[in-house]
mmCIF file of the N, C-alpha and C atoms, coordinates in Angstrom:
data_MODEL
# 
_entry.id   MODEL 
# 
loop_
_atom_site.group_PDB 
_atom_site.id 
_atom_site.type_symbol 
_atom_site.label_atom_id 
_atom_site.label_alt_id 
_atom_site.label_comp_id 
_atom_site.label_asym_id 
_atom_site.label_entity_id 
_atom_site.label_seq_id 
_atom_site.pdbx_PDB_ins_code 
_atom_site.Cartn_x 
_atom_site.Cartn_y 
_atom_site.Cartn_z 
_atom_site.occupancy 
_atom_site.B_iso_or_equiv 
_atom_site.pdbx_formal_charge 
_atom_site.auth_seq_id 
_atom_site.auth_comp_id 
_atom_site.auth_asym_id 
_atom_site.auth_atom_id 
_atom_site.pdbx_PDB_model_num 
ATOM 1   N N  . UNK A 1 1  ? 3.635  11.188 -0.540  1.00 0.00 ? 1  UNK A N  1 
ATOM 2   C CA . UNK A 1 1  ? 2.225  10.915 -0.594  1.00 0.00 ? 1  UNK A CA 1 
ATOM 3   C C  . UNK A 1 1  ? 1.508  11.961 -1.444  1.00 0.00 ? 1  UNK A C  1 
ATOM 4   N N  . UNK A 1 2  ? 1.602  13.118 -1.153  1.00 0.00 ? 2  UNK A N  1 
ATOM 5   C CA . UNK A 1 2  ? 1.331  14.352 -1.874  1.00 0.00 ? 2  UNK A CA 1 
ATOM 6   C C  . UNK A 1 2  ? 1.327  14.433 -3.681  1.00 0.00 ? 2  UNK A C  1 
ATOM 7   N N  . UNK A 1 3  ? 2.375  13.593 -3.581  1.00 0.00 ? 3  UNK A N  1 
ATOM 8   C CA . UNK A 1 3  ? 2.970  13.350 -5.295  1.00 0.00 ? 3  UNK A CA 1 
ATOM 9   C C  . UNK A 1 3  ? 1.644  12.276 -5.772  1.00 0.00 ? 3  UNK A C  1 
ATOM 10  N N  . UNK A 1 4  ? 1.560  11.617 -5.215  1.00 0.00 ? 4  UNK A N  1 
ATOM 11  C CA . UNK A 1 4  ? 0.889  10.298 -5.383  1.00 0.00 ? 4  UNK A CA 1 
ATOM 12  C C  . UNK A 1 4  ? -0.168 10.886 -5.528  1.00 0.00 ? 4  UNK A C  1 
ATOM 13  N N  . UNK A 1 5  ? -1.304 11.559 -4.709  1.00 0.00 ? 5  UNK A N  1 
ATOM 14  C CA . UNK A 1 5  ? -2.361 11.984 -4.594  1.00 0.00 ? 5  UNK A CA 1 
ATOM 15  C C  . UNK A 1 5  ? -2.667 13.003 -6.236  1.00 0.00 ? 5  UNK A C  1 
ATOM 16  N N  . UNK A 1 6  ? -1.386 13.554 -6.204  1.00 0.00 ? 6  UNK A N  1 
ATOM 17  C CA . UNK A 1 6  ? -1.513 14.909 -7.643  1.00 0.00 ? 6  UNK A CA 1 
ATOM 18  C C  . UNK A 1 6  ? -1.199 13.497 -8.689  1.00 0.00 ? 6  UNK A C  1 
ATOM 19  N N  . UNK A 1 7  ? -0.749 12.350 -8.988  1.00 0.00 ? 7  UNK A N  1 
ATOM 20  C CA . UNK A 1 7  ? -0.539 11.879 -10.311 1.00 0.00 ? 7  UNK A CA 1 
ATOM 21  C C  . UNK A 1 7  ? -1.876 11.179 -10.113 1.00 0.00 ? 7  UNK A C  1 
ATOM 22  N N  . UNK A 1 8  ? -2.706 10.697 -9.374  1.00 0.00 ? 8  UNK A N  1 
ATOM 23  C CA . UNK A 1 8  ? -4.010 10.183 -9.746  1.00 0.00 ? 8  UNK A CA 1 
ATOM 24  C C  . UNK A 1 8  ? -4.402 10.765 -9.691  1.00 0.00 ? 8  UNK A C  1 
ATOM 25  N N  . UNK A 1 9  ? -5.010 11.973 -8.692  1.00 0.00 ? 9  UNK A N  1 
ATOM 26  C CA . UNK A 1 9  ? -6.012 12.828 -9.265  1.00 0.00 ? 9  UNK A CA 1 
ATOM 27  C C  . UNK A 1 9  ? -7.202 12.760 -8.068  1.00 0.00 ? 9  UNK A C  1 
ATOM 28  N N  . UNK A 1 10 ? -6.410 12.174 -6.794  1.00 0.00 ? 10 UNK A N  1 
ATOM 29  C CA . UNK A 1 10 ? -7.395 11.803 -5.190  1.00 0.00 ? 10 UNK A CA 1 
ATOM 30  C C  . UNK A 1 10 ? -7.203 13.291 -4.808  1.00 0.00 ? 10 UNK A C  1 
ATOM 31  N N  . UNK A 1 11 ? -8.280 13.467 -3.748  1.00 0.00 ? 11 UNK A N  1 
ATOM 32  C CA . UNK A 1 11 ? -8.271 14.547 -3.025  1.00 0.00 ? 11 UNK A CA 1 
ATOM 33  C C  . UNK A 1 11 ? -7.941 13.821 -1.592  1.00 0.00 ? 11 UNK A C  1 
ATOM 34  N N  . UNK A 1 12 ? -9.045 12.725 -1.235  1.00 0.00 ? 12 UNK A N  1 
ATOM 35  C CA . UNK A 1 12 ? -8.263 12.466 0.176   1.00 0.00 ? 12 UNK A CA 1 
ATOM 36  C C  . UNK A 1 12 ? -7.178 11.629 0.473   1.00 0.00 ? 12 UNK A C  1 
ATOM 37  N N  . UNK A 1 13 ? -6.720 12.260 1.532   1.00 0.00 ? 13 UNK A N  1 
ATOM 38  C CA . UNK A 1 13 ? -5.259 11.083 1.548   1.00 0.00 ? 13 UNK A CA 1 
ATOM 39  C C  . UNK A 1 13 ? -5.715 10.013 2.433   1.00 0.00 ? 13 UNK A C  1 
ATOM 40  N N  . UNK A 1 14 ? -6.372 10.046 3.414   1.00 0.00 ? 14 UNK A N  1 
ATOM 41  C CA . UNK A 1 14 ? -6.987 8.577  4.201   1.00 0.00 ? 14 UNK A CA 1 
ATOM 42  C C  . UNK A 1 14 ? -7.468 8.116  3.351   1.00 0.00 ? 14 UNK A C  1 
ATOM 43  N N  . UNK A 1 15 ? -8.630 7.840  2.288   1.00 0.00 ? 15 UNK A N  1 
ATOM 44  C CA . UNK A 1 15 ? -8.951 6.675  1.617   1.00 0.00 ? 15 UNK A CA 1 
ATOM 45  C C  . UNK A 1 15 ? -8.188 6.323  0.793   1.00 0.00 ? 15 UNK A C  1 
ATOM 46  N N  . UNK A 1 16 ? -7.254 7.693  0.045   1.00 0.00 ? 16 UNK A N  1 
ATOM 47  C CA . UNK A 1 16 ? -6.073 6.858  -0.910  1.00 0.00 ? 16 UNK A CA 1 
ATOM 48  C C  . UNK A 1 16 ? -5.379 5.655  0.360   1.00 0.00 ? 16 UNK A C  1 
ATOM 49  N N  . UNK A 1 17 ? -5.038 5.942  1.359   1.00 0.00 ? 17 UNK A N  1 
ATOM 50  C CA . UNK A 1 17 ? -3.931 5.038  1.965   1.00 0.00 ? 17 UNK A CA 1 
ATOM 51  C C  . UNK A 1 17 ? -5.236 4.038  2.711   1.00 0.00 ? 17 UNK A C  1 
ATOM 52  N N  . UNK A 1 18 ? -5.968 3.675  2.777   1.00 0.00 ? 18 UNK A N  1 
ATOM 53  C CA . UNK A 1 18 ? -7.055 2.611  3.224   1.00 0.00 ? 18 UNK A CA 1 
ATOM 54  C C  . UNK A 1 18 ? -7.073 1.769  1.912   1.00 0.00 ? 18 UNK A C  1 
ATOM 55  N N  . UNK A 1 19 ? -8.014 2.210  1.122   1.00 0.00 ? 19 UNK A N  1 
ATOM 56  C CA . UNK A 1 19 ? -8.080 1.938  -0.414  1.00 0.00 ? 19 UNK A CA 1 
ATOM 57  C C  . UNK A 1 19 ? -7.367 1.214  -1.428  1.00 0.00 ? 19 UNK A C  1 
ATOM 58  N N  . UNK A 1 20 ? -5.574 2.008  -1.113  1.00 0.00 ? 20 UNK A N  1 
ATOM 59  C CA . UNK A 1 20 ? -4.656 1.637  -2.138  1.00 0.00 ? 20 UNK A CA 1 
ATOM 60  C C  . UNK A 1 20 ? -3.432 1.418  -1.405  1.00 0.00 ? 20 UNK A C  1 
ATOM 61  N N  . UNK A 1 21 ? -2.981 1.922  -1.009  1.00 0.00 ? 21 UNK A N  1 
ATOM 62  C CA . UNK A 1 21 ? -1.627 2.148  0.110   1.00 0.00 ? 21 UNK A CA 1 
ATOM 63  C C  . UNK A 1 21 ? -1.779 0.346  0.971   1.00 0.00 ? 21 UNK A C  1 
ATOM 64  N N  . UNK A 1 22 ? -2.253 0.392  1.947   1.00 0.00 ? 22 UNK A N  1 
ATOM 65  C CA . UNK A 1 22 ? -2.373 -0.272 3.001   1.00 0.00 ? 22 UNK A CA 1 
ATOM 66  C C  . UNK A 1 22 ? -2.820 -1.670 1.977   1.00 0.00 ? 22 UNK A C  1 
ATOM 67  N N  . UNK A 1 23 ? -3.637 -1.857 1.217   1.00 0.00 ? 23 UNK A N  1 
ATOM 68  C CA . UNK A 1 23 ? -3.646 -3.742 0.681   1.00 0.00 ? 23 UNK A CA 1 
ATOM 69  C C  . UNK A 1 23 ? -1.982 -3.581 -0.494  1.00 0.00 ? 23 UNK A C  1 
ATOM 70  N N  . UNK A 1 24 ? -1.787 -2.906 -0.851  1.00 0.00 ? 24 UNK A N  1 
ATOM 71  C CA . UNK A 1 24 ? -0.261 -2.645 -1.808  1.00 0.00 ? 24 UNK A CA 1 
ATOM 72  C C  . UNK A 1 24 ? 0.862  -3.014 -0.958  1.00 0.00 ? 24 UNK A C  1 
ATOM 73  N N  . UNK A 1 25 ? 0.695  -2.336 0.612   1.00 0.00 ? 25 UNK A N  1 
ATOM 74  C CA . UNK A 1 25 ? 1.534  -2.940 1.499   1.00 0.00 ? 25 UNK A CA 1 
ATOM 75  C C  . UNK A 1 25 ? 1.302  -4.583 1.790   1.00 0.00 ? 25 UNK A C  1 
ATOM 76  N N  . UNK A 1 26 ? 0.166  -4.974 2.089   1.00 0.00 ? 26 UNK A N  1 
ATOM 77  C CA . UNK A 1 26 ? -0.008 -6.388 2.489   1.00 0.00 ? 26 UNK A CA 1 
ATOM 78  C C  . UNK A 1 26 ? 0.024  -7.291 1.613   1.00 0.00 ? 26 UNK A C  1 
ATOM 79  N N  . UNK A 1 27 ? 0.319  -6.898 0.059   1.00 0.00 ? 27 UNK A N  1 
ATOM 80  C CA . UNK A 1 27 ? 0.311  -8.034 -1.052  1.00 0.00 ? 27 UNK A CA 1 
ATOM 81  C C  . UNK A 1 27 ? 2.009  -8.088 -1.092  1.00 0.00 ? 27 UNK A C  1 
ATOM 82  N N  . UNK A 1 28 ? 2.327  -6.745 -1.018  1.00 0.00 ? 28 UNK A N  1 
ATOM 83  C CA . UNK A 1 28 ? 3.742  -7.075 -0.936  1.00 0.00 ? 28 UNK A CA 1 
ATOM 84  C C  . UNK A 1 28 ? 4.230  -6.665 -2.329  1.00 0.00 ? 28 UNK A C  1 
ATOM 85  N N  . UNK A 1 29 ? 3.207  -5.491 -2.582  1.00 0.00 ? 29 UNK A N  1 
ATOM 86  C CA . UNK A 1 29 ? 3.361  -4.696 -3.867  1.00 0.00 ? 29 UNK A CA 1 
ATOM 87  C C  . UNK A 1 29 ? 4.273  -3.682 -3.775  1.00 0.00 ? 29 UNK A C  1 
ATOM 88  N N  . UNK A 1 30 ? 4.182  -3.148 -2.861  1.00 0.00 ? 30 UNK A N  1 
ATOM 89  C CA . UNK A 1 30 ? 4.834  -1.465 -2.262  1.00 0.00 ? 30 UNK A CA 1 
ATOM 90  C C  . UNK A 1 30 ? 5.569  -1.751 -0.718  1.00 0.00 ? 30 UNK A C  1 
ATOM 91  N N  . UNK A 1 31 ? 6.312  -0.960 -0.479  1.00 0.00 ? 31 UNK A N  1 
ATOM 92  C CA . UNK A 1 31 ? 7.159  -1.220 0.803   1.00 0.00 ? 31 UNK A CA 1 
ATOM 93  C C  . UNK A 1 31 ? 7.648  0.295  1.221   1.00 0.00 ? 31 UNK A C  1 
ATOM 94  N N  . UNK A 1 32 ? 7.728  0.551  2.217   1.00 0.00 ? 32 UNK A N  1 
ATOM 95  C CA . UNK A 1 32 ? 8.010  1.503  2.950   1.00 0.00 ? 32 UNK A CA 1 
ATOM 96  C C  . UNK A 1 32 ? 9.321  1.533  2.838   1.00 0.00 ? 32 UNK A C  1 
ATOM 97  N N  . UNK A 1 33 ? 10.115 2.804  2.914   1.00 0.00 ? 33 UNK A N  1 
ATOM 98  C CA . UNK A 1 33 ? 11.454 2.806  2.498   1.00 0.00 ? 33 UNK A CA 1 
ATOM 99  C C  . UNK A 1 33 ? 11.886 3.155  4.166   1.00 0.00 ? 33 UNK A C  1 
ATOM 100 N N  . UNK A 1 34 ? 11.477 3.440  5.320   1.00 0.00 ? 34 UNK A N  1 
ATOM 101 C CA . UNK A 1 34 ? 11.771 3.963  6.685   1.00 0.00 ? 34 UNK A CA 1 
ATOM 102 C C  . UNK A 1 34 ? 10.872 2.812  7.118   1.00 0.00 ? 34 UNK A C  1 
ATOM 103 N N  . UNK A 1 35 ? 11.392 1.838  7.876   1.00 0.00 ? 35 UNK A N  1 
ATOM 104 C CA . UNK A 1 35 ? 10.392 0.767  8.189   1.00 0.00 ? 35 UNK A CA 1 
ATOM 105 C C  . UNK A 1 35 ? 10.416 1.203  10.020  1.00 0.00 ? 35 UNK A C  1 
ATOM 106 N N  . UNK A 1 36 ? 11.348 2.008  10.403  1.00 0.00 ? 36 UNK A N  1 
ATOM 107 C CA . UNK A 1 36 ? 11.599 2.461  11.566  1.00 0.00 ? 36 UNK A CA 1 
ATOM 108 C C  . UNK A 1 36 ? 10.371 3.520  12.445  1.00 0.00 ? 36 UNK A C  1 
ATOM 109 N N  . UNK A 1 37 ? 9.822  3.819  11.360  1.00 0.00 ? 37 UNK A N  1 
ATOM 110 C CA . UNK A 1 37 ? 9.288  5.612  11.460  1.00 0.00 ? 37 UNK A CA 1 
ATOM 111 C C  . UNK A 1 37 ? 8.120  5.565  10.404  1.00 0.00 ? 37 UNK A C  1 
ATOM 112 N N  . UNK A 1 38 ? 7.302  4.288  10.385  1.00 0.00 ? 38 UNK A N  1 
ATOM 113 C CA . UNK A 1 38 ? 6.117  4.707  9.273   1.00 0.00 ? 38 UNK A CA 1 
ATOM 114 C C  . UNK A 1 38 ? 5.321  5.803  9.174   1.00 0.00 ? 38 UNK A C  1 
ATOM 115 N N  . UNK A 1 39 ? 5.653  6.345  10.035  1.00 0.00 ? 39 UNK A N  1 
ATOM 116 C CA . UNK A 1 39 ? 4.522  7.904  10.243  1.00 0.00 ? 39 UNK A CA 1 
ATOM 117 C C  . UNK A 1 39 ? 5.089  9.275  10.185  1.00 0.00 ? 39 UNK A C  1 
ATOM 118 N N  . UNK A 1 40 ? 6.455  9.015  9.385   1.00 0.00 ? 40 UNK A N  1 
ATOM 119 C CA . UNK A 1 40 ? 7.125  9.707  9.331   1.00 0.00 ? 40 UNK A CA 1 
ATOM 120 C C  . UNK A 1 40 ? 6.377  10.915 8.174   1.00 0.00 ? 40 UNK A C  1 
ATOM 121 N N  . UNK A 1 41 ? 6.617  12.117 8.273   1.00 0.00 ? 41 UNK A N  1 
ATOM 122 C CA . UNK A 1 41 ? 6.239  13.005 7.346   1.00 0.00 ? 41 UNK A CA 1 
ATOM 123 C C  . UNK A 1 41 ? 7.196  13.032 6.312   1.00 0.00 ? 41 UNK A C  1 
ATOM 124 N N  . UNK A 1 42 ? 8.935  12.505 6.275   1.00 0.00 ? 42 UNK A N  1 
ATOM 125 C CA . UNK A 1 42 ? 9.585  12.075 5.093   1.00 0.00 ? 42 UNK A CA 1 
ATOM 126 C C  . UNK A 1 42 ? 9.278  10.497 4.414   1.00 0.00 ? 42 UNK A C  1 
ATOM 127 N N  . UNK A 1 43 ? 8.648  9.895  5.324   1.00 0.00 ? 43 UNK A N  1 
ATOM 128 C CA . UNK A 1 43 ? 8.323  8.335  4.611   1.00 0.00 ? 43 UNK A CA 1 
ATOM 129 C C  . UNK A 1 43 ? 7.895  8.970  2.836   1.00 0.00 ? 43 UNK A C  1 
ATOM 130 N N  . UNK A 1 44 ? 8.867  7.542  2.493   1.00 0.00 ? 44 UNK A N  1 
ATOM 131 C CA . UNK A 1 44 ? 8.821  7.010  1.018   1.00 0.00 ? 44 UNK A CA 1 
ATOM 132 C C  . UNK A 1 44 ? 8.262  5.651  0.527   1.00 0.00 ? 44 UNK A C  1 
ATOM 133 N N  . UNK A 1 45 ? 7.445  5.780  -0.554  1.00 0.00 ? 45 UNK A N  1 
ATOM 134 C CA . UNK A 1 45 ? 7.611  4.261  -0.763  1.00 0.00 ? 45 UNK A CA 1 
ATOM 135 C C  . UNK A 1 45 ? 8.285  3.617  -2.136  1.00 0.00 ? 45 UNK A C  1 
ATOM 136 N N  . UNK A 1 46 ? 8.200  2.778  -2.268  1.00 0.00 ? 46 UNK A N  1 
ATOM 137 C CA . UNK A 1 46 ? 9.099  1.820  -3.010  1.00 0.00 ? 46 UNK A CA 1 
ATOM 138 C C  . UNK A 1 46 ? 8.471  0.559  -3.343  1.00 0.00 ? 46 UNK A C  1 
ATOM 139 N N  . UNK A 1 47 ? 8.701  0.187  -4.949  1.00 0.00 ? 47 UNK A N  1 
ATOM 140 C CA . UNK A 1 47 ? 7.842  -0.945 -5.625  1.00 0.00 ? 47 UNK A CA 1 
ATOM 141 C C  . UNK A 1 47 ? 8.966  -2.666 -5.046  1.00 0.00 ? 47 UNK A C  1 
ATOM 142 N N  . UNK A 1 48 ? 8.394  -3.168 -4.572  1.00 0.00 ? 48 UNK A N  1 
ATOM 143 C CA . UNK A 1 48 ? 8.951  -4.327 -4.156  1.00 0.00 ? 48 UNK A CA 1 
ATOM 144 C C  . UNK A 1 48 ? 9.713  -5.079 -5.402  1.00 0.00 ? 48 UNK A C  1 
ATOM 145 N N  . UNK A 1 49 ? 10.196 -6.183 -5.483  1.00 0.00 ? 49 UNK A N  1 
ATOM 146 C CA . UNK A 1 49 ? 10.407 -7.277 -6.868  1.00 0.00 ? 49 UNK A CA 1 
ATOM 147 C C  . UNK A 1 49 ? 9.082  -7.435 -7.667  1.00 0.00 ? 49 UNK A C  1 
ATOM 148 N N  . UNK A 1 50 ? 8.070  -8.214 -6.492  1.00 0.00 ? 50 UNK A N  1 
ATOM 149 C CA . UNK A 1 50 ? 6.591  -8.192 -7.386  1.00 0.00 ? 50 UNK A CA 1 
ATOM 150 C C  . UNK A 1 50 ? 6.147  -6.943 -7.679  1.00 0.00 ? 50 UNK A C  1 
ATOM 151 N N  . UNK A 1 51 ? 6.282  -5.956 -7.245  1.00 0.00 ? 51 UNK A N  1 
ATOM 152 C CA . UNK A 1 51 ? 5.470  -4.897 -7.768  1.00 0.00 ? 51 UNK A CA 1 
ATOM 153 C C  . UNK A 1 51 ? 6.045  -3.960 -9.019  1.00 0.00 ? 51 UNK A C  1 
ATOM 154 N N  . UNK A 1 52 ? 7.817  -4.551 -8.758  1.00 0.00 ? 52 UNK A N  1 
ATOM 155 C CA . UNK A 1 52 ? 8.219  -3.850 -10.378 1.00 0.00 ? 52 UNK A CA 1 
ATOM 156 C C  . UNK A 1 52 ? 7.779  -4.808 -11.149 1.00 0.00 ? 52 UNK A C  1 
ATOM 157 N N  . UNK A 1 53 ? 7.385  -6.606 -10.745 1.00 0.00 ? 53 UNK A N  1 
ATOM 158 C CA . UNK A 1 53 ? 7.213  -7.298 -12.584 1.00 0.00 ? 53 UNK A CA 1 
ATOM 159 C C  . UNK A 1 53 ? 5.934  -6.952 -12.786 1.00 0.00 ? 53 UNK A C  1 
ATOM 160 N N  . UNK A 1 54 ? 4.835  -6.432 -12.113 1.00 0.00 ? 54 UNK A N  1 
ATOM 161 C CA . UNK A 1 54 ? 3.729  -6.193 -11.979 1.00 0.00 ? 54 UNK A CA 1 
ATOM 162 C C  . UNK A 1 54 ? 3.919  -4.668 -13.052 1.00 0.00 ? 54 UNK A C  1 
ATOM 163 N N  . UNK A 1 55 ? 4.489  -3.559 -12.759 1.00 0.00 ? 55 UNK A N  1 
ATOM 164 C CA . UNK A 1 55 ? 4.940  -2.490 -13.216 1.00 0.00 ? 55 UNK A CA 1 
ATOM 165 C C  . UNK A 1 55 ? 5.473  -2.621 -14.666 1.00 0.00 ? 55 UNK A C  1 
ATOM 166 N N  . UNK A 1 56 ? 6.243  -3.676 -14.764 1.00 0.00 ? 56 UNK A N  1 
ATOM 167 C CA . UNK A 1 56 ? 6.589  -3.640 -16.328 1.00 0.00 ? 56 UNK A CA 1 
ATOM 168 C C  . UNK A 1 56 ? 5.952  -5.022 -17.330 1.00 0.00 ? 56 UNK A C  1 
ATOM 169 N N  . UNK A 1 57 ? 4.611  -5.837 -16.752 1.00 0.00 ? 57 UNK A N  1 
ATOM 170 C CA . UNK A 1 57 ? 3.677  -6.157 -17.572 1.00 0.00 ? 57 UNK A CA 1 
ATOM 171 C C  . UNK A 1 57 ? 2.957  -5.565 -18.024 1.00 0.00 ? 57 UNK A C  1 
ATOM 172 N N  . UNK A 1 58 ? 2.453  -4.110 -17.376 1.00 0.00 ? 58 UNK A N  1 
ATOM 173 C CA . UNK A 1 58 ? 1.867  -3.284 -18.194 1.00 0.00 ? 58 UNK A CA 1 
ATOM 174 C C  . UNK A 1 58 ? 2.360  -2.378 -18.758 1.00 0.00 ? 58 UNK A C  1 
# 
């Protein structure tokens, strides 16, 4: 998350993950790589199928 926050350029991490995180999850853009432990302080995420063809149209 930390990474994420330094390549855009957010300071907070709740509205990044309200904002961007959380509808990325529900479109089915981004996916949690620990689906066990979402609150994990190692959670990762990961670009789904749609979110890599999404990723390499632009």
């Amino acid at each position: 998350m930390n990474e994420l926050l330094d390549s855009f350029g957010f300071k907070s991490r709740t509205t990044f993950l309200k904002n961007y995180i959380a509808p990325s999850l529900e479109a089915g853009i981004v996916t949690l790589e620990d689906h066990n432990n979402p609150t994990s302080r190692n959670q990762r995420y990961g670009l789904t199928v749609k979110g890599k063809a999404i990723f390499y149209e632009i």
